[in-house]
DRENTOR-636516 format. One record per residue: x, y, z of N, C-alpha, C in turn. Coordinates in steps of 0.05 Angstrom, whole numbers, padded with zeros to 5 digits, always signed. Atoms other than C-alpha are relative to their C-alpha. Last residue first. Layout:
BEGIN
XYZXYZXYZ;...
This chain:
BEGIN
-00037-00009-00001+00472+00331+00467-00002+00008+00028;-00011+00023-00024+00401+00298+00475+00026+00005+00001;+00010+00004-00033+00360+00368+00456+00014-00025+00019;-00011-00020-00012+00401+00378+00396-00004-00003+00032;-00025+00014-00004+00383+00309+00364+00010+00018+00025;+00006+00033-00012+00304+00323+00376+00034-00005+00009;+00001-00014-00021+00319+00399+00347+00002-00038+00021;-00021-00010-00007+00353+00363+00286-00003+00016+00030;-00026+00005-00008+00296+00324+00278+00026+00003+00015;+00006+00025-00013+00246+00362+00279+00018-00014+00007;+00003-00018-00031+00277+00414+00238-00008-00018+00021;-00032-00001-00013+00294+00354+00189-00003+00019+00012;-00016+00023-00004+00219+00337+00181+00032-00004+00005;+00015+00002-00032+00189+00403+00176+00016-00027+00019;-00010-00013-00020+00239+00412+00112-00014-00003+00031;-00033+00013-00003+00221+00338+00082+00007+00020+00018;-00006+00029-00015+00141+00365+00092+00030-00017+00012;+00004-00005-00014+00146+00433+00057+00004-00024+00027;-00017-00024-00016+00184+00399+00007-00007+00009+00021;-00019+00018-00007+00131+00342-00003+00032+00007+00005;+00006+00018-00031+00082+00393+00003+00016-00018+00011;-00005-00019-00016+00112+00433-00062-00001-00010+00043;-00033-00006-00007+00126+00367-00098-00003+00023+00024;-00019+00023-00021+00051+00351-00081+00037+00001+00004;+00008+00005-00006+00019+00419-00111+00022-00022+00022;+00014-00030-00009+00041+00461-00165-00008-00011+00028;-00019-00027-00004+00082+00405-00194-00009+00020+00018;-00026+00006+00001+00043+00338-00194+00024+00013+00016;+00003+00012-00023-00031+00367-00180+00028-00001+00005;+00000-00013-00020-00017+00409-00241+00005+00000+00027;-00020-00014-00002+00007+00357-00287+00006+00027+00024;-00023+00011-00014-00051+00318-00273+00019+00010+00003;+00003+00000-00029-00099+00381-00278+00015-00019+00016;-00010-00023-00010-00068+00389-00348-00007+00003+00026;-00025+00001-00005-00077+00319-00365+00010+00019+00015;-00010-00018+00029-00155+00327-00346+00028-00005-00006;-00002-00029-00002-00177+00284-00285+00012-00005-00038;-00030-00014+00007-00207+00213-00288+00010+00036-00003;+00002+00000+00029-00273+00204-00252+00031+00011-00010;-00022-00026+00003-00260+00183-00178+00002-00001-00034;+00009-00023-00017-00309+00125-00156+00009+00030-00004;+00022+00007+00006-00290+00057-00189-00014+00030+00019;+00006+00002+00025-00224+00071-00192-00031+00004-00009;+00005-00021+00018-00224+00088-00121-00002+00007-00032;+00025-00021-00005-00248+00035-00098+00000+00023-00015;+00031+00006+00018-00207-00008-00141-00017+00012+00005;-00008-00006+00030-00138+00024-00111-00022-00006-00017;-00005-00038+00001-00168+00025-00038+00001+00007-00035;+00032-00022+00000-00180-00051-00049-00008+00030+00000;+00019+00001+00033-00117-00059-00069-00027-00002+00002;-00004-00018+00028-00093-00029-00010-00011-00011-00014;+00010-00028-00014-00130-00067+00044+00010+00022-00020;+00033-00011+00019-00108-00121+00003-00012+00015+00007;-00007-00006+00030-00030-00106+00020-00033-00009-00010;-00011-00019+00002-00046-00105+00096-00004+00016-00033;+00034-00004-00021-00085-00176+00104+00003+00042-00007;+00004+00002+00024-00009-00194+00054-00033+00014+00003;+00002-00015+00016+00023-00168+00111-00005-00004-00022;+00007-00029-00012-00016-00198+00168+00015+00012-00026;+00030-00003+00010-00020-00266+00132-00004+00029+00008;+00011-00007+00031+00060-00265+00120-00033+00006+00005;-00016-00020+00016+00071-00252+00189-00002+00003-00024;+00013-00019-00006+00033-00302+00222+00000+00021-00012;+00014+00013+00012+00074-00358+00175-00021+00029+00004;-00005-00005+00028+00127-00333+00201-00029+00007-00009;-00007-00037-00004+00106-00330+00278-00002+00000-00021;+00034-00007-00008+00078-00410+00268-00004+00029-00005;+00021-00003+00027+00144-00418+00238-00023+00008+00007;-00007-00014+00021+00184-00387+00300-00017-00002-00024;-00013-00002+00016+00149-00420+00350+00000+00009-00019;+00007+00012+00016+00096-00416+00398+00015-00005-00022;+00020+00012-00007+00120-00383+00465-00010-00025-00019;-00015+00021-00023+00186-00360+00437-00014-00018+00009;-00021+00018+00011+00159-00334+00376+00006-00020+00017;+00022+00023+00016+00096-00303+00407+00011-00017-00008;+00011+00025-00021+00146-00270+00454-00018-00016-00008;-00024+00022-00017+00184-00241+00406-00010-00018+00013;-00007+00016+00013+00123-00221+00356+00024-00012+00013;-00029+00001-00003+00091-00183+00412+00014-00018-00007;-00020+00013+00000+00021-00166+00388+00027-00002-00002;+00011+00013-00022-00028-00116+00378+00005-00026+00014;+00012-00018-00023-00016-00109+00310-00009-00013+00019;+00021+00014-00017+00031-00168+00282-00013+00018+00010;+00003-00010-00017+00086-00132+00232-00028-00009+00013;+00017+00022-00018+00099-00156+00170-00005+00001+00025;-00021+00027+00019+00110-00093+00140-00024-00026+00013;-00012+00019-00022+00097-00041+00203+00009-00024-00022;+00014+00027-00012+00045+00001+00167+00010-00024+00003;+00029-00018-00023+00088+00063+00139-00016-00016+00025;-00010-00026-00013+00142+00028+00102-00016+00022+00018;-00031+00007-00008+00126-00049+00091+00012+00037+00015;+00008+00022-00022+00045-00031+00077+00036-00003+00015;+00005-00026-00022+00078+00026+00035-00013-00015+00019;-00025-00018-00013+00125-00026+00000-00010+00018+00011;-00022+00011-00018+00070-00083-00004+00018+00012+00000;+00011-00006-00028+00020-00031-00033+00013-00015+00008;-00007-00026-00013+00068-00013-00091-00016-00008+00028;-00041-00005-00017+00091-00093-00101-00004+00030+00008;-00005+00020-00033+00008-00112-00114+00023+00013+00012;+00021-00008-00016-00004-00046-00154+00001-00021+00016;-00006-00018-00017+00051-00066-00192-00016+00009+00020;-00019+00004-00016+00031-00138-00208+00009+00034+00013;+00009+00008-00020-00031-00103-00234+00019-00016+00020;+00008-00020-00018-00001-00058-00286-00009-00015+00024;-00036-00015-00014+00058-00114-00307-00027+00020+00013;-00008+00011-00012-00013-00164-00322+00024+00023+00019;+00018-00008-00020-00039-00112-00369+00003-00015+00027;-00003-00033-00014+00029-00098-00400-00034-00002+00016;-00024-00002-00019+00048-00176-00401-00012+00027+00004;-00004+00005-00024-00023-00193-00429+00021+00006+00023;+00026-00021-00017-00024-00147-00486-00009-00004+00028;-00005-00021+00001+00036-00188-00512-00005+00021+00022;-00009-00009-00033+00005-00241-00489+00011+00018+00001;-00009+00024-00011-00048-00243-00550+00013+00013+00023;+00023+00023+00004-00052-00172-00588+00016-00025+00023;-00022+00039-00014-00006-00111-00585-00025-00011+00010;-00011+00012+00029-00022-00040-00630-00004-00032+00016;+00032+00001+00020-00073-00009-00578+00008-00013-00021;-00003+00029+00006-00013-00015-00518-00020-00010-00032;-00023+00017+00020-00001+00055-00512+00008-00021-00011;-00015-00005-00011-00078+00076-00500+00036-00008-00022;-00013+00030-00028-00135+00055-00522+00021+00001+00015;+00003+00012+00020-00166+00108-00580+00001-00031+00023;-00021+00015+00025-00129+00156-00556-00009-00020-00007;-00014-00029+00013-00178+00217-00526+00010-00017-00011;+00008-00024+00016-00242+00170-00507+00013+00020-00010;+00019+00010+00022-00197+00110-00488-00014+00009-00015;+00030-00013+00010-00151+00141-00445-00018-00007-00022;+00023+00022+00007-00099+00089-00424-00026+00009-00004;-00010+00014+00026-00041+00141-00419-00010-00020-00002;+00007-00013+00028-00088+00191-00380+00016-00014-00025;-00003+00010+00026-00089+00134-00327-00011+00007-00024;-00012-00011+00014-00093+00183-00266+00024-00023-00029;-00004-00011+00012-00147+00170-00232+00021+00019-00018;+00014-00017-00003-00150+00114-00241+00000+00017+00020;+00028+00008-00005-00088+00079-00243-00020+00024-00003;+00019-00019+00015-00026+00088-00280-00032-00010+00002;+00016+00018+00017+00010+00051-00237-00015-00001-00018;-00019+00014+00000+00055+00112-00211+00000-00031-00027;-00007+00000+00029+00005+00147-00214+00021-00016-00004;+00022+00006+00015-00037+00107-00158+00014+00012-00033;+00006+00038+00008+00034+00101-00126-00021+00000-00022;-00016+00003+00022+00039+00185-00130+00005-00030-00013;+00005-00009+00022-00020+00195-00085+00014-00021-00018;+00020+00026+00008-00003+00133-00041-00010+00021-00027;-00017+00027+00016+00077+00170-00029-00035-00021-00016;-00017+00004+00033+00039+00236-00019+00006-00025-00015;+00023-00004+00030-00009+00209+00029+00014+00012-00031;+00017+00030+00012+00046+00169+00070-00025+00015-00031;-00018+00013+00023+00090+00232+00072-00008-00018-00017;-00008-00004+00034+00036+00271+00095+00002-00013-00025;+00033-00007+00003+00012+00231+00162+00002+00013-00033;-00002-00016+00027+00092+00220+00170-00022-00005-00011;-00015-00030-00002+00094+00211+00253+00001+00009-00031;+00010+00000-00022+00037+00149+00253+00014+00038-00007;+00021-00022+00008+00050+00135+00186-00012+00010+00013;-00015-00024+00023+00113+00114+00207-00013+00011-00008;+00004+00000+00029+00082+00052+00249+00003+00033+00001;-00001-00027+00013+00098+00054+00329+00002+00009-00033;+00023-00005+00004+00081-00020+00344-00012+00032-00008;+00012-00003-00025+00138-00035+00376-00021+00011-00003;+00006+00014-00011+00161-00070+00311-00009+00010+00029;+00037+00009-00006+00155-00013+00276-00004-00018+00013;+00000-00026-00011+00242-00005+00272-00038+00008+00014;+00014+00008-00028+00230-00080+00253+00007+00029+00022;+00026+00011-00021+00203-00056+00192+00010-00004+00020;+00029-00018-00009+00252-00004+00172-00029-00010+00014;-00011-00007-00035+00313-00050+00189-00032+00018+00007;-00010+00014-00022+00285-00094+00136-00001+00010+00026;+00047+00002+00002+00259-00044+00075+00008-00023+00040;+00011+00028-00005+00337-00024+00088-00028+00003+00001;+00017+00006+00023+00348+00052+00070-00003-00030+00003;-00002+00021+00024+00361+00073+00128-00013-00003-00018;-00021+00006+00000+00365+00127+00183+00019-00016-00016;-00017+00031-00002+00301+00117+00202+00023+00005-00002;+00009+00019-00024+00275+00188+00215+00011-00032+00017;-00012-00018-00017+00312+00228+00159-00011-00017+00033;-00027+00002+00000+00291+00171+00115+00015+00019+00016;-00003+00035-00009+00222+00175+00118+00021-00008+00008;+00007-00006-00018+00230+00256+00091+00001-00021+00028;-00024-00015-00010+00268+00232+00036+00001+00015+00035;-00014+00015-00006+00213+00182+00019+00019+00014+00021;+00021+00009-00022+00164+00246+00012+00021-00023+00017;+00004-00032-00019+00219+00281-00032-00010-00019+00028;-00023-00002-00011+00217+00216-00076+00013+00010+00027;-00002+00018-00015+00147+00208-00086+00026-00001+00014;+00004-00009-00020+00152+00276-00112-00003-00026+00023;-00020-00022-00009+00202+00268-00157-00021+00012+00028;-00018+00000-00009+00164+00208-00181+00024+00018+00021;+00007-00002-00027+00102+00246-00196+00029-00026+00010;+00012-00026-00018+00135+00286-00252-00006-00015+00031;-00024-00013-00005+00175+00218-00284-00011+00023+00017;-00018+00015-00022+00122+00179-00283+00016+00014+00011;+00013+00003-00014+00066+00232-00323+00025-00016+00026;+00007-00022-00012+00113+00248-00367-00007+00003+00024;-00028+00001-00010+00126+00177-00387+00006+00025+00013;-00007+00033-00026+00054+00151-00390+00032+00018+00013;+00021+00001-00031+00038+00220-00430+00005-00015+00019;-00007-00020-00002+00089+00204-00480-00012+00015+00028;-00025+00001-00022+00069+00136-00477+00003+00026+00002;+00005+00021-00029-00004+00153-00498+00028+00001+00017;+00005-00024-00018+00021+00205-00559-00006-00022+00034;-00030-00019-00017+00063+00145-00577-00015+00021+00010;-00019+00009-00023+00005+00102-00580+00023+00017+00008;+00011+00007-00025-00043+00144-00608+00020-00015+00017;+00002-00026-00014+00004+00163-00662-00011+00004+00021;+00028-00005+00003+00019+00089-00692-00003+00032+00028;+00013-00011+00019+00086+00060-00700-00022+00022-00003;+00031+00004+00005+00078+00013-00649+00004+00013-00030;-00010+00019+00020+00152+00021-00632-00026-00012-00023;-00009-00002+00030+00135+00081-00604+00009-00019-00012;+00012-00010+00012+00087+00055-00553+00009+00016-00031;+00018+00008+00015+00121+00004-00534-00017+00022-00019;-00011+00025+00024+00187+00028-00526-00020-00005-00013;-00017-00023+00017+00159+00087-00477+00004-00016-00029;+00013-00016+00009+00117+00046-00435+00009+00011-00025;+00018+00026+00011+00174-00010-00426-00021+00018-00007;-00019+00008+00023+00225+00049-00414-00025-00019-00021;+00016-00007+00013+00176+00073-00355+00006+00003-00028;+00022+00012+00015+00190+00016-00323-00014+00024-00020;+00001+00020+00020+00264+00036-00312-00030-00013-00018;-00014-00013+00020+00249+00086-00267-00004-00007-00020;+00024-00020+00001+00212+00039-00219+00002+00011-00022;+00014+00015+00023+00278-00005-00218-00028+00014-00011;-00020+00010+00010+00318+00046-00192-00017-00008-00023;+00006-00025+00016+00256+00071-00138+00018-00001-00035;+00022+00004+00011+00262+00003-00109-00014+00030-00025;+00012+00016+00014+00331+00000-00112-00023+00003-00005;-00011-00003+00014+00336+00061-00072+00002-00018-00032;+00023-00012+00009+00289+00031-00023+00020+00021-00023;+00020+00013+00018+00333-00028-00014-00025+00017-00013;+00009-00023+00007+00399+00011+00002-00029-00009-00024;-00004-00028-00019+00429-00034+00056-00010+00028-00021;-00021-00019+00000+00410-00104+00016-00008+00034+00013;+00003-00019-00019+00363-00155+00044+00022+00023+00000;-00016-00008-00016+00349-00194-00016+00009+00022+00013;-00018+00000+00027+00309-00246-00042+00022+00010+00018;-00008-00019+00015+00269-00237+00034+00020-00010-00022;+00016-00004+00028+00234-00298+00062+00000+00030-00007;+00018-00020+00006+00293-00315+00106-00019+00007-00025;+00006-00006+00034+00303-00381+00113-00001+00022+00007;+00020-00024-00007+00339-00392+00194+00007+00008-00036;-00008-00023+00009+00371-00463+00194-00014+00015-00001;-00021-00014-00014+00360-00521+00238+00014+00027-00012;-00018+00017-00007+00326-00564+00194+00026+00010+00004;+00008+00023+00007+00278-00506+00172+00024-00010+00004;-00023+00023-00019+00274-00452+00223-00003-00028-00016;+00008+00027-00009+00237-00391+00182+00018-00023+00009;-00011+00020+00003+00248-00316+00180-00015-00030+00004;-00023+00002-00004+00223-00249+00190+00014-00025-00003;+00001+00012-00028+00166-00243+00143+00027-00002+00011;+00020+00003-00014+00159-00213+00077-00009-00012+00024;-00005+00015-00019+00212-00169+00067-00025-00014+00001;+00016+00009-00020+00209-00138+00000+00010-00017+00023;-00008-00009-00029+00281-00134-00030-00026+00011+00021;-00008+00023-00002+00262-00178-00095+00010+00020+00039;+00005+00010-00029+00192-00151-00098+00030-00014+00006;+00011-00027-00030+00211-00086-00139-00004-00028+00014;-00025-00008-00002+00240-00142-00207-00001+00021+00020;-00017+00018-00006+00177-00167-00224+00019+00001+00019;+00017+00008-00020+00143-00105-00249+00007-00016+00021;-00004-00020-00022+00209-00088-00279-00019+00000+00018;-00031+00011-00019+00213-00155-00320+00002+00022+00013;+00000+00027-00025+00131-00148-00332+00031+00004+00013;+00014-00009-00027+00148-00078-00368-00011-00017+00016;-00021-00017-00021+00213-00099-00403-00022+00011+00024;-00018+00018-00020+00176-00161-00430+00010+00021+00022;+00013+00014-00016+00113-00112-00462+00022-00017+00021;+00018-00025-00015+00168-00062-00498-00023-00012+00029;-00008-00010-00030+00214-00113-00516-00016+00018+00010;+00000+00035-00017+00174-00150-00575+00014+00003+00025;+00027+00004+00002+00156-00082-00617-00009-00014+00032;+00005-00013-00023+00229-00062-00598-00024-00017+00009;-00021+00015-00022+00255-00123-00642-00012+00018+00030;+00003+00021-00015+00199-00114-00686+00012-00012+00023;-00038+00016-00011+00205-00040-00703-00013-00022+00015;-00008+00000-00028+00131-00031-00728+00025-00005-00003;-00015-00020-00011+00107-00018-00798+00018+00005+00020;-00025-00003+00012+00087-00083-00809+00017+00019-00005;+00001-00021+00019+00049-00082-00745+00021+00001-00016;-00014-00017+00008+00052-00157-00713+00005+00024-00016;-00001-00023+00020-00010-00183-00694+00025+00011+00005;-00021-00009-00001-00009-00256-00653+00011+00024-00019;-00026-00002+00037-00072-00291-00666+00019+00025+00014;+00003-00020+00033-00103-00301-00597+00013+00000-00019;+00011+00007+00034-00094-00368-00562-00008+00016-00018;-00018+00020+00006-00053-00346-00501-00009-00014-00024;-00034-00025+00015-00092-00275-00492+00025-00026-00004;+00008-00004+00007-00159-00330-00473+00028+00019-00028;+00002+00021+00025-00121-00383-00436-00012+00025-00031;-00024+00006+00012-00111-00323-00396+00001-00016-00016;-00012-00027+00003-00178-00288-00387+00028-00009-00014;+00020-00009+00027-00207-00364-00373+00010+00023-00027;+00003+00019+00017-00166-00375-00322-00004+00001-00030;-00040+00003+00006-00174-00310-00288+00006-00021-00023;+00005-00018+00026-00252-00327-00299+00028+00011-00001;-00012+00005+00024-00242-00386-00251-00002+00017-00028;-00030+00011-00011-00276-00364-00189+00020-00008-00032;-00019-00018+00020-00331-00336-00229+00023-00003+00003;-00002-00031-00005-00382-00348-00169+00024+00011-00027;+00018-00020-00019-00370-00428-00183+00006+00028+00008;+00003+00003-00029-00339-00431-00244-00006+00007+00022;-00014+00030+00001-00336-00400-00310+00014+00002+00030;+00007+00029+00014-00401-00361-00309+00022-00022+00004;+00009+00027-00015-00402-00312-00254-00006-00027-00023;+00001+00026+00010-00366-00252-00276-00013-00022+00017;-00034-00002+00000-00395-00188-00238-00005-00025-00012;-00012+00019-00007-00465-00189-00213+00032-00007+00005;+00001+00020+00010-00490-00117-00205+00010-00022+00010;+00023+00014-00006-00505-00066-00160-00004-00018-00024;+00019-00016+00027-00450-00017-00194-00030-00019+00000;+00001-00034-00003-00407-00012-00127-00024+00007-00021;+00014-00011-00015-00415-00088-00126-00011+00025+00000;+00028+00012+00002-00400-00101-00196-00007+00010+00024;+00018-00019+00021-00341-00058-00195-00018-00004-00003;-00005-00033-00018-00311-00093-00129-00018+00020-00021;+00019-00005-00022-00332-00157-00170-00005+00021+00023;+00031+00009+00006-00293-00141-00227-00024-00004+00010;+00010-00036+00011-00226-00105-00192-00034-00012-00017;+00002-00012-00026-00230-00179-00151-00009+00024-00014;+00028-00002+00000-00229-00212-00224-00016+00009+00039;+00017-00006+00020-00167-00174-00246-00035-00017+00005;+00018-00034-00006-00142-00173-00178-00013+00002-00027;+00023-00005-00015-00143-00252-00182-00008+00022+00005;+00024+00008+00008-00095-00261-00238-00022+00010+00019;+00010-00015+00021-00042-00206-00215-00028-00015-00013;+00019-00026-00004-00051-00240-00142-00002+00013-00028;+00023+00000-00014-00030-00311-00183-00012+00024+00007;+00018+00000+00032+00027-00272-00222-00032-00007+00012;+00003-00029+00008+00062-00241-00152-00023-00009-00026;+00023-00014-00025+00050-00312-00119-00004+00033-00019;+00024+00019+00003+00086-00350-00179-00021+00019+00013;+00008+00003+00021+00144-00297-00175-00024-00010-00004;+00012-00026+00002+00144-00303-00104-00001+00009-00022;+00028+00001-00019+00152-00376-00095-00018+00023-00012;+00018+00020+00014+00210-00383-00158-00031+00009+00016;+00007-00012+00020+00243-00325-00128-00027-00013-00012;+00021-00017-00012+00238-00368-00055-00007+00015-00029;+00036+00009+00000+00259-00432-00097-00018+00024+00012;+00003-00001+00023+00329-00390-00124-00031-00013+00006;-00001-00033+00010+00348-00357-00056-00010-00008-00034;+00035-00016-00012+00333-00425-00022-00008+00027-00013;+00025+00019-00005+00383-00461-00067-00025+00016+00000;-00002-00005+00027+00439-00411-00072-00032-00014-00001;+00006-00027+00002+00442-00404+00001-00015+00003-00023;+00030-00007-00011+00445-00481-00001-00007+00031-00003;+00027+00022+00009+00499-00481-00045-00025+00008+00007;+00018-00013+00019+00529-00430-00011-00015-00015-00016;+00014-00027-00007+00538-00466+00052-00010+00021-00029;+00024+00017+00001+00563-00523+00014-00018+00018+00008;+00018-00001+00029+00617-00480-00006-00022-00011-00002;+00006-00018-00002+00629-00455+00072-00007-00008-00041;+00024+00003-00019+00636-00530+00091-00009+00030-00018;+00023+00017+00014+00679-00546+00022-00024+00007+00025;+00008-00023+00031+00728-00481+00044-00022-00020-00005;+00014-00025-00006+00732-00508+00119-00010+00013-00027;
């Protein structure tokens, strides 16, 4: 019995190390392709072409982009702390990274009689984690920019880290509200709680627009990438770092912007979730992988529907002032995202009262 249940982890061990492997690969891939997706989204809007030289339509200008930050000369400032210099870009890929491991992305698969799940992992306080590791990225901002040496960059992080930490507290709030409903913090139980097709942004119309505000800062997207201002700092916090360096922190912003719209696709909009469709009886009828398989294309069909949102509006919403970010922040979304949490446990609690 102990060698059946060690073999058993074995395998556990196995699938839990090739799915990382999968989704790792898949998270870098989408980071290549939104950079030439955000190009042709900007070309359209700007009635141009967009890349089109290396390969057909440009298809291969990812490619290109990377081979490109893999053969630059390699600048180290001799002023710089080298040891930070050189953690500042890793720590913000390894936290980019490090938000999809309790994604769900489908409910399972039936390979030779066993049920895969394509979740890392499905622990009981996964949106806690995800906020955890969140935190943490704004270390890799922070590091880099003062390790740089150089005044533009630390004024940049300074801003970057300001900026996280303020609309965090409101993303939070908004969550908190989410959570009086479900009952959990599982990304898991919360999707198949949607599985009847009653999506969360259905009853938290708010919460969802807070939580997408605060994503776009989150990522430091437009409009609110005052720590990549170019006309006030020069370039932002990265303006010292050459080659891949420069690649991990522009790569870590676009992996996040993949893993923030697959946690509000996952928490508001059903996850993997089939609209208009009854994923039991599709299962039963047509089998389980066929269902899987369904399931990933619906929430990944989900997660570009965001990142398209996130390029539109880049390409459409002129950056604000710092002082109007800071405003929005405080004066504004924390206050709503209070008003909102309290509406949301009266509700509630009248809901509970009424089935006593």
């Amino acid at each position: 019995m102990t060698l059946t249940l060690l073999a058993i982890d074995w395998f556990l061990l196995l699938e839990k190390c090739i799915l990382i492997l999968i989704i790792i690969s898949i998270s870098l891939l989408v980071a290549m392709y939104e950079t030439y997706a955000e190009r042709k989204v900007a070309a359209f809007m700007q009635d141009r072409r967009g890349p089109n030289r290396a390969g057909p339509g440009g298809i291969l200008q990812p490619l290109a982009d990377g081979l490109k930050l893999f053969m630059k000369e390699e600048i180290i400032p001799l002023n710089s702390n080298r040891f930070l210099f050189v953690l500042g870009p890793g720590l913000a890929m390894l936290t980019a990274m490090m938000t999809s491991a309790v994604v769900p992305w489908s409910s399972h698969f039936v390979i030779g009689g066993r049920e895969v799940s394509l979740q890392i992992a499905d622990v009981n306080i996964g949106i806690l984690y995800i906020f955890g590791v969140v935190s943490m990225g704004v270390y890799g901002i922070m590091i880099g920019g003062w390790a740089s040496n150089n005044k533009f960059s630390l004024l940049a992080a300074i801003r970057g880290a300001s900026q996280i930490i303020s609309y965090e507290l409101a993303m939070g709030l908004s969550i908190i509200a989410l959570l009086m409903i479900t009952g959990t913090l599982s990304l898991k139980t919360i999707v198949e709680q949607q599985q009847t097709g009653h999506y969360f942004v259905l009853v938290q119309p708010l919460g969802f627009l807070i939580f997408l505000i605060c994503a776009f800062a989150e990522c430091n997207r437009t409009p609110f990438d005052l720590s990549e201002a170019e006309n006030e700092l020069n370039f932002g916090y990265h303006q010292e770092y050459s080659s891949m360096k420069l690649g991990f922190y522009l790569f870590a912003e676009y992996v996040n912007m993949f893993i923030s719209s697959a946690v509000m696709a996952t928490i508001f909009w059903g996850g993997y979730d089939i609209p208009l469709l009854n994923d039991t009886h599709f299962g039963e009828a047509h089998g389980q992988n066929l269902l899987a398989i369904l399931q990933v294309l619906s929430l990944f069909l989900k997660v570009c529907i965001f990142i398209f949102f996130f390029m539109w509006v880049r390409w459409t919403i002129p950056r604000f002032r710092y002082d109007q970010l800071m405003k929005l922040g405080w004066k504004t979304l924390i206050p709503l995202a209070i008003v909102n949490m309290l509406v949301t446990g009266f509700v509630v609690l009248y809901h509970q009262i009424g089935h006593l």
